[in-house]
C-alpha positions as CSV (number, residue, x, y, z in Angstrom):
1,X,0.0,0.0,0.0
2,X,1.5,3.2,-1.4
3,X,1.0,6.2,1.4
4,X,0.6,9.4,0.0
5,X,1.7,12.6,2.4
6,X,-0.5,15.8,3.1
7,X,-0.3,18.9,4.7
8,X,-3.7,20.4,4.9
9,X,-6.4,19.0,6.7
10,X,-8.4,16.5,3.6
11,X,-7.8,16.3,-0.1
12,X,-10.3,15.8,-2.4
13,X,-10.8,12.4,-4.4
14,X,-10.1,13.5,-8.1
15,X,-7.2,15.3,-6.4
16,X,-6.0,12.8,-4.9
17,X,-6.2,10.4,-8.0
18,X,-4.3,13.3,-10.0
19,X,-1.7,14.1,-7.4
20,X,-1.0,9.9,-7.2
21,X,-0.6,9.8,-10.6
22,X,-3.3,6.8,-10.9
23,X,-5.1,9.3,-13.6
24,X,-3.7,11.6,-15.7
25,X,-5.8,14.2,-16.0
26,X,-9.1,16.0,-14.1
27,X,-11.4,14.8,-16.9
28,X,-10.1,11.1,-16.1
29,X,-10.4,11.3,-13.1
30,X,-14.2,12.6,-13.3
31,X,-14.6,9.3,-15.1
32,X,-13.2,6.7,-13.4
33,X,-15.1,7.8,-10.2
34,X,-18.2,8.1,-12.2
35,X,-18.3,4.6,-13.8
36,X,-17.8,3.7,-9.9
37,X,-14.1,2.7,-10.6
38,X,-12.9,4.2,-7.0
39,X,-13.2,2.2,-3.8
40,X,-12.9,5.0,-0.6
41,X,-12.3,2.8,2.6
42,X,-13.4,-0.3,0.7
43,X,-16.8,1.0,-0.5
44,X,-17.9,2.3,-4.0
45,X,-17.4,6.6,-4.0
46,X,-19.1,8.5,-6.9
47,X,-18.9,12.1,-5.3
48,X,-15.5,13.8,-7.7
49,X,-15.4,16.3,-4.6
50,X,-15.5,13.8,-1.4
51,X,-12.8,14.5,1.1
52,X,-10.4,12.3,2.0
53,X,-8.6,12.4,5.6
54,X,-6.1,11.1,7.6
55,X,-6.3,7.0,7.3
56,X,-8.7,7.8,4.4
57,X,-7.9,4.0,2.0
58,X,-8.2,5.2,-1.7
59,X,-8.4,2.0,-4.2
60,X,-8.2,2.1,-7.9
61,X,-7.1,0.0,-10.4
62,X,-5.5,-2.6,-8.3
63,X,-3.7,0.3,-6.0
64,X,-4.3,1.3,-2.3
65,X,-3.4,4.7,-1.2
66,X,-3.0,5.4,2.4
67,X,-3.6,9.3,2.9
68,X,-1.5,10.5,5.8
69,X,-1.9,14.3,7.7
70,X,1.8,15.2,7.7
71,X,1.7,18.4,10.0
């Protein structure tokens, strides 16, 4: 499981999928989540704008991302 560092309080999901490089680009990431592609803490997530915390489990194509709260 890849862990992925940040410093504000949440990042959103098609942020978070951008910033992980697991898509490439906003629009793919709109898509993936809307064909219900994106697991958030191991259930389906179709909101583009749903925050993700610290401990948050992203998965996506076979990858798990840890977010972590780095202060």
């Amino acid at each position: 499981m890849e862990e992925i560092f940040i410093h504000s309080d949440f990042i959103k999901l098609d942020s978070l999928l951008k910033f992980s490089s697991l898509v490439g680009s906003g629009g793919e990431a709109k898509y993936v989540i809307q064909e219900n592609m994106v697991y958030v803490n191991g259930e389906i997530c179709t909101q583009r704008g749903k925050k993700i915390f610290n401990g948050d489990i992203v998965e996506f194509s076979g990858n798990k991302i840890r977010v972590i709260h780095e202060s």
